[in-house]
C-alpha positions in Angstrom: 132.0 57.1 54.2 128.4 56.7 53.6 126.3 60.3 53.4 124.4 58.5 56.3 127.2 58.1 58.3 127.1 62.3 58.5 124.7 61.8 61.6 127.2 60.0 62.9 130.4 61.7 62.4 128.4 64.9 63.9 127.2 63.1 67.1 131.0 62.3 67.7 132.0 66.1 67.2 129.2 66.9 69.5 130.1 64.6 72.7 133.5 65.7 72.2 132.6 69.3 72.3 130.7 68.3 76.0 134.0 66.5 76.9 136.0 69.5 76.4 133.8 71.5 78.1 134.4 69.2 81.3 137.5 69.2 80.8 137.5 73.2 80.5 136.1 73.0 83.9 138.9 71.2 85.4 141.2 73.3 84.0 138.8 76.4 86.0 139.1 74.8 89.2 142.4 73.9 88.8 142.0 69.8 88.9 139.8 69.8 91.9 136.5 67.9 91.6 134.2 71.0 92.8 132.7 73.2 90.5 129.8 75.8 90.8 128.1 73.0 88.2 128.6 70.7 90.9 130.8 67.7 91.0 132.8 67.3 87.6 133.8 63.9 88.3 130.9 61.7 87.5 130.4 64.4 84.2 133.3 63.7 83.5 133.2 60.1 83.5 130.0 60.5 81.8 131.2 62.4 78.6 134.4 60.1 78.7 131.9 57.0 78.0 129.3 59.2 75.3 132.7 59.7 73.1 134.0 56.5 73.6 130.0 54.8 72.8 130.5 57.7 69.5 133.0 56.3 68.0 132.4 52.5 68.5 128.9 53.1 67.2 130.3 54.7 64.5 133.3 51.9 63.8 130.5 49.1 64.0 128.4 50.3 60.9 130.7 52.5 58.9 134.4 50.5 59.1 135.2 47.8 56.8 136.8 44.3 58.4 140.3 45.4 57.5 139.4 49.1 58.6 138.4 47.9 62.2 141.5 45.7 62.2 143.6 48.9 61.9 141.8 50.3 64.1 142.5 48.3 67.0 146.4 47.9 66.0 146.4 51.9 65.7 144.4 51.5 69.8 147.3 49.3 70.6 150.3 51.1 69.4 148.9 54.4 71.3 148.4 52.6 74.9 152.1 51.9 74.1 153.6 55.2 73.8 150.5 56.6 76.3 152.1 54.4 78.8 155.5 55.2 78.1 154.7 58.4 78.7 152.7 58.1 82.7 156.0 55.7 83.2 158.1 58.9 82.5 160.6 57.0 79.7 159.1 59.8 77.1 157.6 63.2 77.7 154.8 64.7 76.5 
């Protein structure tokens, strides 16, 4: 990757430091919704959509054609098993 793409790379590492740190707070209250923060849902869904905009941003100016084409095979083939999974025919 491009030396510019650095930025980049680090604003991915950064939103997925604030997921985890959600997601740390779930883990506090046990799954519920209420935190001394306040209400983790919304933060959640909020640090769900800055990692996801991350690494799409990322993908749009540093991927090749055939890169992003992987990608998206690699998105596929991981629903698949992720769904397996929730259906119970695999565990985790």
């Amino acid at each position: 990757f491009a030396l510019d793409s650095e930025d980049e790379l680090q604003k991915i590492v950064e939103e997925t430091g604030e997921l985890m740190q959600v997601i740390g707070m779930y883990m506090q209250t046990r799954g519920s919704d209420l935190h001394w923060k306040g209400d983790l849902r919304p933060m959640l869904i909020d640090e769900l959509a800055d990692v996801v905009n991350s690494i799409q941003f990322f993908k749009a100016h540093n991927l090749t054609t055939e890169e992003k084409l992987y990608f998206q095979r690699r998105i596929l083939q991981k629903r698949k098993l992720f769904e397996s999974w929730h259906n119970g025919k695999n565990k985790l």
